[in-house]
VEXDREN-2710 file (C-alpha; in Angstrom, 1 decimal):
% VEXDREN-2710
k/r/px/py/pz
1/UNK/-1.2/68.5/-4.1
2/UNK/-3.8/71.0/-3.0
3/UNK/-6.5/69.6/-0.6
4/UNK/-10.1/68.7/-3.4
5/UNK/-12.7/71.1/-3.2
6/UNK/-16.5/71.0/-4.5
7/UNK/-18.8/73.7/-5.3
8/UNK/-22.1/73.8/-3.2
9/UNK/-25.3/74.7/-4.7
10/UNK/-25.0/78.6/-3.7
11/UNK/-21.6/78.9/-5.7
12/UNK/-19.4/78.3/-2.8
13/UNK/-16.5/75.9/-2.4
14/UNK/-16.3/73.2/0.4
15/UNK/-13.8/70.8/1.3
16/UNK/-14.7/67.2/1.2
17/UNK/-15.9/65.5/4.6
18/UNK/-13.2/62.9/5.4
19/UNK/-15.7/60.6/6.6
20/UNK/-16.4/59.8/3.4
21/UNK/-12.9/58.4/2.4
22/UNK/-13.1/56.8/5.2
23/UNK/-16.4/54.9/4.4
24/UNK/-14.9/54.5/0.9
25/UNK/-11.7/53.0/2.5
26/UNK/-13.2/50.9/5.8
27/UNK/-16.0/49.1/3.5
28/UNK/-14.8/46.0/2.2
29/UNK/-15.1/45.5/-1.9
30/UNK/-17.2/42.4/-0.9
31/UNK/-19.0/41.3/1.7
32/UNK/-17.2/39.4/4.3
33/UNK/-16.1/35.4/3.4
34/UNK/-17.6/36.2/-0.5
35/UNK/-15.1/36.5/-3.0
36/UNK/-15.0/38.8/-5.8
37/UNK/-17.1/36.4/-8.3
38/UNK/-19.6/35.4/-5.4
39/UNK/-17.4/32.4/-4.6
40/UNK/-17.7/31.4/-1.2
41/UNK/-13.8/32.2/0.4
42/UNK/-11.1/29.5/1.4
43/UNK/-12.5/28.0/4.9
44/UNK/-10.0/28.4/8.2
45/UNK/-9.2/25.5/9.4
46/UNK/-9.4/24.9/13.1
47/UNK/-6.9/24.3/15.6
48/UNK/-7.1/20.3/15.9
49/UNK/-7.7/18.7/19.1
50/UNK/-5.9/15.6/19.7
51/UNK/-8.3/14.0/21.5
52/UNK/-10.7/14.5/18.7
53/UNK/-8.0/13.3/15.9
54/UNK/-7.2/10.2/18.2
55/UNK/-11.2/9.3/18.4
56/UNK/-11.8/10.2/15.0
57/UNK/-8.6/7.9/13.3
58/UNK/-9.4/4.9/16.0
59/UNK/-13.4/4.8/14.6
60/UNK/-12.7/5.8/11.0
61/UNK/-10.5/2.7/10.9
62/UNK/-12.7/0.6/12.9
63/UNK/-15.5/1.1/10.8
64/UNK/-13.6/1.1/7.4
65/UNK/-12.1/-2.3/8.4
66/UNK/-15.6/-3.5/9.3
67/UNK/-17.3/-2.4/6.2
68/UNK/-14.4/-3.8/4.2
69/UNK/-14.8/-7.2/6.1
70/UNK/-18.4/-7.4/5.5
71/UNK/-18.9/-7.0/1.7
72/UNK/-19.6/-9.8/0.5
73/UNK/-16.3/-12.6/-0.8
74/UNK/-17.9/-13.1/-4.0
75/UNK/-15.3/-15.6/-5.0
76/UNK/-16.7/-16.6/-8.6
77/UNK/-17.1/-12.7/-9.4
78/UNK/-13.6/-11.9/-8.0
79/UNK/-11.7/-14.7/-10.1
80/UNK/-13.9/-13.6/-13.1
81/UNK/-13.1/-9.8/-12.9
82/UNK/-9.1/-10.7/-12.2
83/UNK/-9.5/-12.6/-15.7
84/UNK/-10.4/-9.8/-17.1
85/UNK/-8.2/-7.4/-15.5
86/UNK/-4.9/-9.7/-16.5
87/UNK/-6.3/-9.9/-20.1
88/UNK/-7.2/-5.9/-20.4
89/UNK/-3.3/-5.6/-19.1
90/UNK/-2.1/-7.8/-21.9
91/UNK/-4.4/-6.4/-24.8
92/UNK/-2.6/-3.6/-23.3
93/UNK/1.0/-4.4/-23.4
94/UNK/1.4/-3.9/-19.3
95/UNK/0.6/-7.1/-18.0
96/UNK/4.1/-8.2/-16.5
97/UNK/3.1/-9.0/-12.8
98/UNK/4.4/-12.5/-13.3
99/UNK/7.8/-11.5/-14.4
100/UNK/8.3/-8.9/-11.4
101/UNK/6.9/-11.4/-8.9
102/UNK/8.8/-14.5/-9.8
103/UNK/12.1/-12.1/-10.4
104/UNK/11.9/-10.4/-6.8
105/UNK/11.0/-14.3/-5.2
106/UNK/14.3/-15.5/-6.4
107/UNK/16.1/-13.4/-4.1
108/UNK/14.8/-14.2/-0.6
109/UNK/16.5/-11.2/1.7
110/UNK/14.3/-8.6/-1.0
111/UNK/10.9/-10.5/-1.0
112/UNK/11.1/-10.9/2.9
113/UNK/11.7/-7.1/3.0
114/UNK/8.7/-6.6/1.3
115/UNK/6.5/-8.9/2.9
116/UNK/7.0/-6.7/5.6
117/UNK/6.9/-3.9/4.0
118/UNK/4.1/-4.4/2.7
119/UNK/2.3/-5.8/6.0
120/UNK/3.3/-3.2/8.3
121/UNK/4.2/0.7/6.5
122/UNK/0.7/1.0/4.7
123/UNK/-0.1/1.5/8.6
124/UNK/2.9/2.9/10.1
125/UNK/3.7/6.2/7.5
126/UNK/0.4/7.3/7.2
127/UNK/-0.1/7.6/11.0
128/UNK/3.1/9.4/10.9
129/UNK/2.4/11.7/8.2
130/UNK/-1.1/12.6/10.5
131/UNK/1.4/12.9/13.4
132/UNK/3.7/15.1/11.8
133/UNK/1.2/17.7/10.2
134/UNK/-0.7/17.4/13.5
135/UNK/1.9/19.2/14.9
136/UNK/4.3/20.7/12.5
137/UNK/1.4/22.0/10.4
138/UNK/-2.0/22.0/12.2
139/UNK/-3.7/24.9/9.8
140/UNK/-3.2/22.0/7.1
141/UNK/-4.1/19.0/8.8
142/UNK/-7.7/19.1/8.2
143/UNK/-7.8/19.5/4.7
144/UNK/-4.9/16.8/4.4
145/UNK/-6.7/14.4/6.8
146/UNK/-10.7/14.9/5.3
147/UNK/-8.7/14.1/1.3
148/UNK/-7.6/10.7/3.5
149/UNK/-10.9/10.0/4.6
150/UNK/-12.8/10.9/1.5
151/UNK/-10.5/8.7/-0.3
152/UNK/-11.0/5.5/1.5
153/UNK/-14.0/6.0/1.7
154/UNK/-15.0/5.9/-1.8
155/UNK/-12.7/2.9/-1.9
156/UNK/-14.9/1.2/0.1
157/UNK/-17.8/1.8/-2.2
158/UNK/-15.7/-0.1/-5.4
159/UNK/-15.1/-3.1/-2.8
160/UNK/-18.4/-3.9/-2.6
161/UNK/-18.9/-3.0/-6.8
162/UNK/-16.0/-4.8/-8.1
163/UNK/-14.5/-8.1/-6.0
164/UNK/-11.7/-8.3/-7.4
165/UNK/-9.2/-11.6/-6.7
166/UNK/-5.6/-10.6/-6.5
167/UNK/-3.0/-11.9/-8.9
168/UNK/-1.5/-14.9/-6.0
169/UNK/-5.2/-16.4/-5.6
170/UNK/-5.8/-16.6/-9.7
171/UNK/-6.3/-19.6/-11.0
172/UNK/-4.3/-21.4/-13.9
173/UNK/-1.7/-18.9/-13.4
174/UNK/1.8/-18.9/-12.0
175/UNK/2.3/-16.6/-9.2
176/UNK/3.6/-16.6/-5.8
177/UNK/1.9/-15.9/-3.2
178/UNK/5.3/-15.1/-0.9
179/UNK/3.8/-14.9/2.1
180/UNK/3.0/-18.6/2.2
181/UNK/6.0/-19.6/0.3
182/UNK/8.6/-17.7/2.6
183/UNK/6.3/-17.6/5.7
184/UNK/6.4/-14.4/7.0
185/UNK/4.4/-13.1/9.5
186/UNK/2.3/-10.4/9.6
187/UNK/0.3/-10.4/6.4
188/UNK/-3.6/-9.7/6.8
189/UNK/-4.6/-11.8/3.2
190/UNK/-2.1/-14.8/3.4
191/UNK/-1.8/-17.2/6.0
192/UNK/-3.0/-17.3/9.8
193/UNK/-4.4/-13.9/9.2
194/UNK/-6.7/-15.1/6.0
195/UNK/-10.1/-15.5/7.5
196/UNK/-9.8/-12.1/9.2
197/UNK/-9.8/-9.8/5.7
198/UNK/-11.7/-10.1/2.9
199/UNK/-9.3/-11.9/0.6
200/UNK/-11.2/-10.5/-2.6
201/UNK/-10.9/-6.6/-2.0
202/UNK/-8.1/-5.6/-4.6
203/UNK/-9.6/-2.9/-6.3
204/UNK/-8.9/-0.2/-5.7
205/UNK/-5.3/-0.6/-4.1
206/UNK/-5.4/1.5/-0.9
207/UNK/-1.5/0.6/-0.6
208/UNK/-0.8/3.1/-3.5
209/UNK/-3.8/5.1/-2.0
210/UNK/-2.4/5.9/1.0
211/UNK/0.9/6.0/0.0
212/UNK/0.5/8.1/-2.6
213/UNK/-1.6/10.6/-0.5
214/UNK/1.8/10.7/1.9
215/UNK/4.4/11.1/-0.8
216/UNK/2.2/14.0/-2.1
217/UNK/1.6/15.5/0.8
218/UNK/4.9/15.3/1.7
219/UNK/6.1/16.8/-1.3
220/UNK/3.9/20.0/-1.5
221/UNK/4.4/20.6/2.6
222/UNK/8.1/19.6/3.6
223/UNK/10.9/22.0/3.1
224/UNK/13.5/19.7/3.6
225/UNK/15.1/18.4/0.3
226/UNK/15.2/14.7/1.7
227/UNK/11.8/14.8/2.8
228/UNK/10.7/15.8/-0.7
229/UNK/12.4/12.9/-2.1
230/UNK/11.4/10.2/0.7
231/UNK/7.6/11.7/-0.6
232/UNK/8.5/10.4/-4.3
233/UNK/10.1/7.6/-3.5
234/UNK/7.7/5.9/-1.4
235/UNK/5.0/5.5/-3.6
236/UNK/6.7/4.2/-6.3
237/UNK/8.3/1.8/-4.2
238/UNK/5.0/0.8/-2.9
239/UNK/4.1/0.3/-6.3
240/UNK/7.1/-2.2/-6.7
241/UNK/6.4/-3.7/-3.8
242/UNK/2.0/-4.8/-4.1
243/UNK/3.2/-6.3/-7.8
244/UNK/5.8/-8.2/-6.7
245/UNK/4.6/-9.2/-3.6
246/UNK/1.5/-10.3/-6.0
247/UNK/-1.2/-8.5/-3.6
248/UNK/-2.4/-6.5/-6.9
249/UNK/-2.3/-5.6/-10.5
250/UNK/-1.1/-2.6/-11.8
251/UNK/-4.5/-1.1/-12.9
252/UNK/-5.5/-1.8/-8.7
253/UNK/-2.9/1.4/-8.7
254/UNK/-5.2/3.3/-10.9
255/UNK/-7.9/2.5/-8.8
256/UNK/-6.1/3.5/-6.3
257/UNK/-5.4/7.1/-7.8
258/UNK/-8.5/7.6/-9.2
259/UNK/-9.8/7.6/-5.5
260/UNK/-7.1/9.9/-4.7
261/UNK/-8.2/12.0/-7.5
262/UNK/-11.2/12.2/-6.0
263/UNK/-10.4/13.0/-2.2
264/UNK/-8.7/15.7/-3.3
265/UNK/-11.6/17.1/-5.1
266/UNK/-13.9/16.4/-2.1
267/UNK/-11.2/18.8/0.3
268/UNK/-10.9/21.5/-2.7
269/UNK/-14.7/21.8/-2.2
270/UNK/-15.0/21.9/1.1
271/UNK/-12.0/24.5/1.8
272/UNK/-11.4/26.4/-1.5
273/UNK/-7.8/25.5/-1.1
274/UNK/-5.3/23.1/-1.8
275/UNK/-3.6/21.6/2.0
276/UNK/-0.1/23.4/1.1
277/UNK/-2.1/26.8/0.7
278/UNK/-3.7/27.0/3.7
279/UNK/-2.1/29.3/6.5
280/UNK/0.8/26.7/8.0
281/UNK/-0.2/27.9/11.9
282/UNK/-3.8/28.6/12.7
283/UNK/-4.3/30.7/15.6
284/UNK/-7.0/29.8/18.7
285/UNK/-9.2/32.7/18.1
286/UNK/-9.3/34.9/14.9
287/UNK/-7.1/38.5/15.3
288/UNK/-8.6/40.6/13.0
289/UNK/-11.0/42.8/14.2
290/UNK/-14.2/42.3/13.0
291/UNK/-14.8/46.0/13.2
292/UNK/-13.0/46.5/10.3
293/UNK/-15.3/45.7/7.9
294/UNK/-17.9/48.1/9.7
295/UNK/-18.5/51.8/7.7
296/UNK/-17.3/55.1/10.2
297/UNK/-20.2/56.4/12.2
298/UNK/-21.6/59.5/10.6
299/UNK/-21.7/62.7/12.9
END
């Protein structure tokens, strides 16, 4: 087509100054880290530093380990509020702890397995979900890691709000506590290890709280096929394992989620985003140019 023309005020026709479709084109439609609707734009993640992750993850679990220790073993409370519990699971058709527990304890090689299991993973695959986004996906890590923290942190506030006894410490029931029947090692609530944990912080279940975090995460990140089936398989194997292992009920799992629920909402917040939709790689130093968003000089 024909280059546009105007008509000036003395009749004349003039061609249009392409500075101005330039201006029209170099402004932004918004102003810089706004979205169209005023939102506030998805954060970018920094590049993590490993020192800082290492430091971060060795205090985090210092401290949440210390304020765990420290509320209060309100033993009468906790027995009281696992009554409850085991009778709200009844009223509502679900209460079949007993069954799995004394099932799985009749065959020794399986209840060993998850006395370990159960002692040692809840540590070992969460680290090594950190590890693996720490370096496989670092513009993701920091929203993954703070929905962690946020969720065991909130945790730590229904410790101290509801001691809850788990189902092996109940009284006038039947379960097993397997630790002490098949004395395996390694156990922080059974045992030697006993007088270092509090022994009446079941709700919520951060054993379905972390695990679930990594099966999700897992899930939504991994391209693998495998990997995307290890990440649904190992919370509900976890599951299997804190009821038969009698360390919790099945409504300490809701718990559990529920604080999930909610350190994913505390990361959406923060970075606009869901973990798998932030930028995989994040670079140093941004590479746009800022002058970009600056109108052309007039002349």
């Amino acid at each position: 087509m024909g280059e546009a023309t105007v008509k000036t005020v003395e009749g004349r026709t003039a061609t249009p100054s392409p500075m101005v479709e330039d201006e029209v084109v170099a402004a932004p439609p918004h102003a810089p880290g706004q979205t169209p609707r005023g939102w506030r734009a998805p954060r970018t993640p920094g590049r993590p530093r490993i020192w800082f992750e290492i430091l971060l993850i060795a205090v985090s679990y210092w401290t949440y380990s210390l304020i765990r220790n420290a509320v209060p073993e309100q033993k009468y409370q906790a027995l009281r509020n696992a009554d409850w519990i085991w009778q709200a699971e009844k009223t509502l058709g679900i209460a079949v702890e007993d069954s799995v527990n004394h099932a799985i304890n009749s065959v020794t090689w399986l209840i060993v397995s998850m006395n370990y299991y159960y002692a040692t993973l809840h540590f070992i695959v969460t680290i090594s979900v950190l590890v693996w986004l720490y370096r496989a996906h670092p513009g993701r890590y920091a929203a993954a890691r703070l929905i962690l923290f946020a969720t065991t942190g909130v945790a730590l506030v229904g410790y101290y709000l509801y001691p809850l006894a788990p189902p092996r410490l109940m009284t006038g029931q039947n379960f097993v506590d397997t630790v002490l029947v098949h004395g395996t090692w390694g156990s922080m609530a059974s045992g030697n290890f006993k007088n270092m944990s509090n022994q009446y912080a079941a709700m919520p279940s951060m054993h379905i709280g972390w695990s679930l975090w990594c099966g999700l995460i897992m899930f939504a990140v991994a391209t693998a096929p495998w990997a995307k089936i290890l990440g649904l398989l190992y919370p509900t194997l976890t599951l299997v394992v804190i009821v038969a292992t009698a360390n919790h009920f099945w409504l300490d799992a809701v718990g559990g989620m529920v604080c999930l629920s909610f350190g994913f909402g505390v990361s959406y917040v923060w970075y606009r985003a869901w973990p798998h939709r932030l930028p995989r790689i994040v670079d140093e130093a941004p590479s746009a140019d800022p002058r970009r968003f600056l109108p052309a000089a007039r002349t």
